[in-house]
C-alpha positions as CSV (number, residue, x, y, z in Angstrom):
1,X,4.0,-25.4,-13.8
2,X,0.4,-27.1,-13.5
3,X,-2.3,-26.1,-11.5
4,X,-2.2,-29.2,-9.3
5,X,1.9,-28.7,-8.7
6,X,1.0,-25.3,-7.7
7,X,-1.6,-26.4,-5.2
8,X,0.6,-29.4,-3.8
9,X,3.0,-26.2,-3.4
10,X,0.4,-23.9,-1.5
11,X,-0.4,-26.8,1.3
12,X,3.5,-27.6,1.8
13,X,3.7,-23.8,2.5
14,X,0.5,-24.3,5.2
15,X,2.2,-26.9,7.1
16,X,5.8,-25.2,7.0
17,X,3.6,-21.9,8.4
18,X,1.9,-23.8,11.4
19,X,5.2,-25.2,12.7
20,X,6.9,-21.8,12.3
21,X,4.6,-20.2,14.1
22,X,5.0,-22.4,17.2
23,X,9.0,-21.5,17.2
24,X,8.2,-18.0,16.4
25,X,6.6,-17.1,19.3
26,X,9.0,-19.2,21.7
27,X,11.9,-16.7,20.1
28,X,9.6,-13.8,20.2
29,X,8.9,-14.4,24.0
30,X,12.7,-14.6,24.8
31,X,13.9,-11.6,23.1
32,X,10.4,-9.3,24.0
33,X,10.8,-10.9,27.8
34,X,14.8,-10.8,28.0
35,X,14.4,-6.7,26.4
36,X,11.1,-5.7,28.8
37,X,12.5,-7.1,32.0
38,X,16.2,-5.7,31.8
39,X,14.1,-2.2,31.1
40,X,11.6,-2.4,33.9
41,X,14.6,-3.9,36.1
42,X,16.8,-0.6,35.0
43,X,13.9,1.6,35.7
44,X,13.3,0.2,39.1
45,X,16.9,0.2,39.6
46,X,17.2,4.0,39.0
47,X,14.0,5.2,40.5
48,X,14.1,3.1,43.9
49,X,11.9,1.2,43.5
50,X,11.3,-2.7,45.0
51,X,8.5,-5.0,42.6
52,X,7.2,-6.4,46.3
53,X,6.3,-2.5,47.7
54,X,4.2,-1.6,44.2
55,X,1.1,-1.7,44.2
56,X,-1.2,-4.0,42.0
57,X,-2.6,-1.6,39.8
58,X,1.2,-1.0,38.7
59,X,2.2,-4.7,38.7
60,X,-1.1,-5.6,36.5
61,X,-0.1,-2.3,33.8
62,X,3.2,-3.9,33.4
63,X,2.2,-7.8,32.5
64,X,-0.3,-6.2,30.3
65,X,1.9,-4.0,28.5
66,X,4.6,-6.6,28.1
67,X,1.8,-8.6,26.4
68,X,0.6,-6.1,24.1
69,X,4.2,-6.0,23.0
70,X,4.5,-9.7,23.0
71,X,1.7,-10.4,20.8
72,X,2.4,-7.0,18.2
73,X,5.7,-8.0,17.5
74,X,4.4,-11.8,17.0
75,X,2.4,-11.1,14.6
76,X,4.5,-8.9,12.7
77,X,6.7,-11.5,12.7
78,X,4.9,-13.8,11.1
79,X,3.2,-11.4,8.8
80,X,7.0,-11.0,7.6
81,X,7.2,-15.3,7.5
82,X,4.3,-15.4,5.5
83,X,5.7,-13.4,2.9
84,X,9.2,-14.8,2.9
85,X,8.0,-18.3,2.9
86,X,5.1,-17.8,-0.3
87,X,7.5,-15.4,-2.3
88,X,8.4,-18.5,-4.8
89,X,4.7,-19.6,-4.6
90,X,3.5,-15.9,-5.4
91,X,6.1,-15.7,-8.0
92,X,5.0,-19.1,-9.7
93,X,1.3,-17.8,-9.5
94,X,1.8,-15.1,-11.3
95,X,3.9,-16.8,-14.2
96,X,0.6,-19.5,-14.4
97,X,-2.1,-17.1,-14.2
98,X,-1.1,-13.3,-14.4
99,X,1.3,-12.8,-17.5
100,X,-0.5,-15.2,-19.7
101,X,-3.7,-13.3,-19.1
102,X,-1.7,-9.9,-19.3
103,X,-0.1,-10.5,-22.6
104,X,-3.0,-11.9,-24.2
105,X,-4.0,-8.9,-24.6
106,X,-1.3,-7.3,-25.8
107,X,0.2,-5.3,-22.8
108,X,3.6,-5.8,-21.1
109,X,4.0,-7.5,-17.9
110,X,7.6,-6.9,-15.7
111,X,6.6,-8.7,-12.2
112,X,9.8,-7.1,-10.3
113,X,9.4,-3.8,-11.5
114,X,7.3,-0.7,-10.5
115,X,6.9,2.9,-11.4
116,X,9.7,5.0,-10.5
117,X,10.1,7.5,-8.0
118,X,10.9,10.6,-9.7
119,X,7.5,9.9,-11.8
120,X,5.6,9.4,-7.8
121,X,7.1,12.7,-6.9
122,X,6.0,14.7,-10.1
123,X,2.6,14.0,-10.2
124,X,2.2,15.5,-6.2
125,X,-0.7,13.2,-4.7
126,X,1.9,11.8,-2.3
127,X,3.7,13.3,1.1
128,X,7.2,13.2,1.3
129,X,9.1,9.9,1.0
130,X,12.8,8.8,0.6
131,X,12.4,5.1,-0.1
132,X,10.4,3.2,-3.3
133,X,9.2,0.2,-3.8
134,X,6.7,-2.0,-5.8
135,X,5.8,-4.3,-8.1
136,X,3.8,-5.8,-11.1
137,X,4.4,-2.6,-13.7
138,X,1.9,-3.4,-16.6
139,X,2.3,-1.1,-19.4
140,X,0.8,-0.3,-22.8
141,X,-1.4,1.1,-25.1
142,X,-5.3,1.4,-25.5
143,X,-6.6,3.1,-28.9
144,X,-3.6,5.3,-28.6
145,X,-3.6,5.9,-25.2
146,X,-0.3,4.9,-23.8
147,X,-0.8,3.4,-19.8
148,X,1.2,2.1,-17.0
149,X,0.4,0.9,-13.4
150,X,1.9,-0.7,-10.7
151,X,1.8,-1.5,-7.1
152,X,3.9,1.3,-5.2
153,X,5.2,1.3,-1.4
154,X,6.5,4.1,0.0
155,X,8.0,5.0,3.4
156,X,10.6,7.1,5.4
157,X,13.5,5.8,6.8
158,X,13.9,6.2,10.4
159,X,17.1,7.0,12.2
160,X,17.6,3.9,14.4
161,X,18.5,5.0,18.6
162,X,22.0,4.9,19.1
163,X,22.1,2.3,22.1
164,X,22.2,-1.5,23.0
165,X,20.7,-4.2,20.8
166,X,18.3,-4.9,23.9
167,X,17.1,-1.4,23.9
168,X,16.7,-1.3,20.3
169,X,14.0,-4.1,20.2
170,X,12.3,-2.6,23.1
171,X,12.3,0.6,21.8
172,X,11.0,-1.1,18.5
173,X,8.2,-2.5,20.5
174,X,7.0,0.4,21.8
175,X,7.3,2.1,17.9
176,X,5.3,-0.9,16.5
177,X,2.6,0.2,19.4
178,X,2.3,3.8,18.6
179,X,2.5,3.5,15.0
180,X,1.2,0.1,14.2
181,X,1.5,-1.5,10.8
182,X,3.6,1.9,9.8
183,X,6.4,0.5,11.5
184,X,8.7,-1.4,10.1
185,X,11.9,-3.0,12.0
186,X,14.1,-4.8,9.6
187,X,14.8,-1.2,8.2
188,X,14.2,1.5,10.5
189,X,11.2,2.8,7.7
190,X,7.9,4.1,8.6
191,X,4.8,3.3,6.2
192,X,3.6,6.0,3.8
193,X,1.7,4.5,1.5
194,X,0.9,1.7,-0.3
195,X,-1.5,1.0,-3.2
196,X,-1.8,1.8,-7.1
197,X,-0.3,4.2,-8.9
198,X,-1.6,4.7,-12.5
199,X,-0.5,6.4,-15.4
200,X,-1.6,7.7,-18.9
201,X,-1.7,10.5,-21.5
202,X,-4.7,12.2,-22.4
203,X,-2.8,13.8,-25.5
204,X,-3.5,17.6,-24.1
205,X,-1.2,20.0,-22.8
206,X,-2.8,21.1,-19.7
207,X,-1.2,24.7,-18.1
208,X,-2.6,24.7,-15.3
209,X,-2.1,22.2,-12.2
210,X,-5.7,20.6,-11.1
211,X,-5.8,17.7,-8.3
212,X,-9.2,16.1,-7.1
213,X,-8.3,14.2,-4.0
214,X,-10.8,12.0,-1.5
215,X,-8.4,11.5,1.3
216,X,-5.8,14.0,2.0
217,X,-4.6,17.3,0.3
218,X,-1.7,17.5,-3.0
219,X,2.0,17.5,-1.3
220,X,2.0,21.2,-2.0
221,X,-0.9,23.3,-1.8
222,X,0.6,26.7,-1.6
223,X,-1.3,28.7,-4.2
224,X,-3.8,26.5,-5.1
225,X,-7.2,27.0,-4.9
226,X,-10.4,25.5,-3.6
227,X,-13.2,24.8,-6.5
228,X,-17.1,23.7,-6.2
229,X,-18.7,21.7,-9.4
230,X,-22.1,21.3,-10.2
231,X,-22.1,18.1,-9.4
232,X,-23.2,17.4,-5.9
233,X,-21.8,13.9,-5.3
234,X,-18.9,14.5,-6.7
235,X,-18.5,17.2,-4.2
236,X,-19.8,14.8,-1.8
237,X,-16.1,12.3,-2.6
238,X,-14.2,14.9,-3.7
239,X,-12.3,18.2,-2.7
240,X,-10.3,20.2,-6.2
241,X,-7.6,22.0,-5.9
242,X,-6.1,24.1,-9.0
243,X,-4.3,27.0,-9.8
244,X,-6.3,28.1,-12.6
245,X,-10.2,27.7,-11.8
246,X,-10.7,28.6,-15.8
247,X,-8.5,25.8,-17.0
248,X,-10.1,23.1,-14.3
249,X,-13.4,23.6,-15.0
250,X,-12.9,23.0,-18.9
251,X,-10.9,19.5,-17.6
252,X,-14.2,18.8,-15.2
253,X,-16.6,18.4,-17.8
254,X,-19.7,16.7,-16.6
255,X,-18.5,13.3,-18.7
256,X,-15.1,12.9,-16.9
257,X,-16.4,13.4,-13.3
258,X,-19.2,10.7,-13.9
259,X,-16.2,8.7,-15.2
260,X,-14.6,9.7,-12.1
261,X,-17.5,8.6,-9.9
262,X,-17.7,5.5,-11.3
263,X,-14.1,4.4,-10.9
264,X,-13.9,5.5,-7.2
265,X,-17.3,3.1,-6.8
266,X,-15.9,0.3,-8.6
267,X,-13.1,0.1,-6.4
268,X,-14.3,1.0,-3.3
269,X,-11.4,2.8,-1.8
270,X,-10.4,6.4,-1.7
271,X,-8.9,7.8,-5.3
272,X,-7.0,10.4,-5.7
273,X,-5.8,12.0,-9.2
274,X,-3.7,15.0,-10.9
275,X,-3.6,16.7,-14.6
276,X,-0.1,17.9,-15.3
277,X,1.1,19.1,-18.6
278,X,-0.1,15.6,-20.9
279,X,-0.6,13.0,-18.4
280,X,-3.2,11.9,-16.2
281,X,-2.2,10.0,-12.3
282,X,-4.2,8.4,-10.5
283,X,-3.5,6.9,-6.9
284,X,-5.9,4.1,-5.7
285,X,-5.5,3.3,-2.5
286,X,-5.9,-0.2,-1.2
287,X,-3.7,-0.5,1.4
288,X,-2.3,-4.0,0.3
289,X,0.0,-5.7,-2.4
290,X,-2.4,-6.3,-5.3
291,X,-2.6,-9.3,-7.4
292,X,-1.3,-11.2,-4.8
293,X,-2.7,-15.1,-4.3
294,X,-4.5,-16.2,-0.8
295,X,-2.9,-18.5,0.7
296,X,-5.5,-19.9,2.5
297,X,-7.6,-20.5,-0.3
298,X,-7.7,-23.4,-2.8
299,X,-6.2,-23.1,-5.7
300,X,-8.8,-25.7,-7.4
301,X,-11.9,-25.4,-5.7
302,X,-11.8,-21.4,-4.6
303,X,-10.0,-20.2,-7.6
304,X,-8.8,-17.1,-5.7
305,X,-7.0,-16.1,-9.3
306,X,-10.7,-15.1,-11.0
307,X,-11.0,-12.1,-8.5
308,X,-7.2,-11.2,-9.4
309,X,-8.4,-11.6,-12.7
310,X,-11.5,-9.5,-12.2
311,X,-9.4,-6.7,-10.9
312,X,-6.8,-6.3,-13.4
313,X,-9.9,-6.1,-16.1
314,X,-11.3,-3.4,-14.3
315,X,-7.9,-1.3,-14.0
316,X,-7.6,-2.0,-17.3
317,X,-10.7,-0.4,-18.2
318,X,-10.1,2.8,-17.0
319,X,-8.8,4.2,-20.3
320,X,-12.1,3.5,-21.7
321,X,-13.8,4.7,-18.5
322,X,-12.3,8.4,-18.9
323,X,-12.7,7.9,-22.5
324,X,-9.4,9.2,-22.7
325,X,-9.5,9.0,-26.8
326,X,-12.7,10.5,-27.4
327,X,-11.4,13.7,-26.9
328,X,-12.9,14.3,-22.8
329,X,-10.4,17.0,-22.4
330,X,-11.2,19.3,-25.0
331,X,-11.2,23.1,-24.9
């Protein structure tokens, strides 16, 4: 596919979106309006209570509330169009710019793939989860360093309330208000994470368990311990936690936490990571499905694909940031 066919494709998916939108929120209205007045009906119903003898305080809180719902669940609605609608466009995108780039330099590309879970679960920088997901797994090898990375989503399912469709979708809207974009209706799941997941060997068998986290603690830190470095901003990002303050220290050497630094600036977003036996994992955590084209950006004039670009390079680097084959982890 040419560039031009896939930015003839891109504006046919803008005008398809702007229509949708219009009938989204006519649908959303009904079944938000139809759901919120049956329950303030029923609650009136069962407490007494006539709409004429409330006062205005009351009246005003219910309009706004039904509002708040009304607009939440429109916009996750469309966020959820959006996605459907550009998933062939996204896909095609990819083909055109990502794999050719990928494989150029040697490394494997699987779009529909991602890292699997029982990998997520052994390195412990994540909390509990029952459900996967992901894309864009890139794997390969850097002077001898095998790697792989991929987007990762992870959530909980939810045990859905045993009553009425109506009620459901109320009860929905009041979940999408308390938890926000953690909630997710079409499956009952509720948003644990979702970001990069790296992976590579540093060719040393490491006996001890060390994490350096920026934004939350390991999924089990029963036993673990607390360490300080030398280095005060790496302090400053960082908490370590470890089993065997010996053993870490000799992993910390002052090379690999400047190496550290420097990632978690580059990216801008907190990093976690974990040594476990021969491998190194890091988490990035951007929030969002990386590598993934604007739509609202021109395809020819924007070129929303060099920052796509510019990001893979610099995941890529991070072999040769750690200098994982020039022996950082030596004891």
């Amino acid at each position: 596919m040419k560039l031009i066919e896939l930015e003839k494709e891109r504006k046919n998916i803008l005008k398809k979106r702007l229509i949708t939108r219009f009938y989204l929120f006519f649908i959303t209205f009904c079944i938000v309006g139809a759901t919120y007045v049956t329950f303030v009906s029923s609650v009136m119903f069962f407490t007494f209570k006539d709409w004429y003898k409330i006062s205005y305080f009351s009246k005003f809180m219910i309009i706004f509330i039904f509002f708040i719902i009304l607009i939440l669940t429109y916009l996750r609605y469309c966020k959820s169009y959006k996605r459907l609608i550009s998933l062939k466009f996204r896909q095609n995108f990819k083909e055109f710019y990502l794999k050719p780039f990928i494989e150029k330099k040697g490394f494997k590309y699987e779009m529909k793939r991602h890292i699997k879970a029982d990998i997520i679960e052994h390195c412990g920088l994540f909390p509990m989860f029952n459900d996967e997901g992901g894309n864009d797994l890139i794997s390969g090898e850097i002077n001898g360093v095998k790697f792989k990375f991929s987007d990762i989503i992870l959530q909980d399912y939810i045990e859905p309330p045993e009553v009425e469709g109506r009620i459901s979708m109320f009860y929905y809207s009041l979940s999408y208000l308390f938890y926000s974009k953690n909630f997710r209706y079409e499956d009952w799941k509720l948003h644990k994470y979702t970001g990069l997941f790296f992976v590579a060997d540093f060719n040393k068998t490491i006996t001890s368990k060390t994490f350096i986290m920026s934004n939350r603690k390991p999924k089990s830190s029963i036993k673990l311990k607390k360490v300080l470095t030398d280095n005060y901003e790496f302090n400053k990002n960082f908490k370590i936690y470890t089993d065997d303050i010996i053993n870490a220290m000799y992993i910390l050497s002052p090379a690999l936490m400047e190496s550290i630094i420097k990632i978690k600036n580059r990216f801008k977003v907190p990093l976690n990571l974990s040594f476990l036996e021969t491998k190194i994992y890091i988490t990035i955590d951007t929030n969002k499905d990386n590598f993934e084209p604007n739509l609202d950006e021109n395809l020819i004039t924007k070129n929303p694909a060099k920052k796509i670009l510019n990001d893979l390079n610099t995941i890529l680097q991070i072999v040769e940031i750690l200098s994982l084959n020039k022996n950082i982890f030596k004891f």
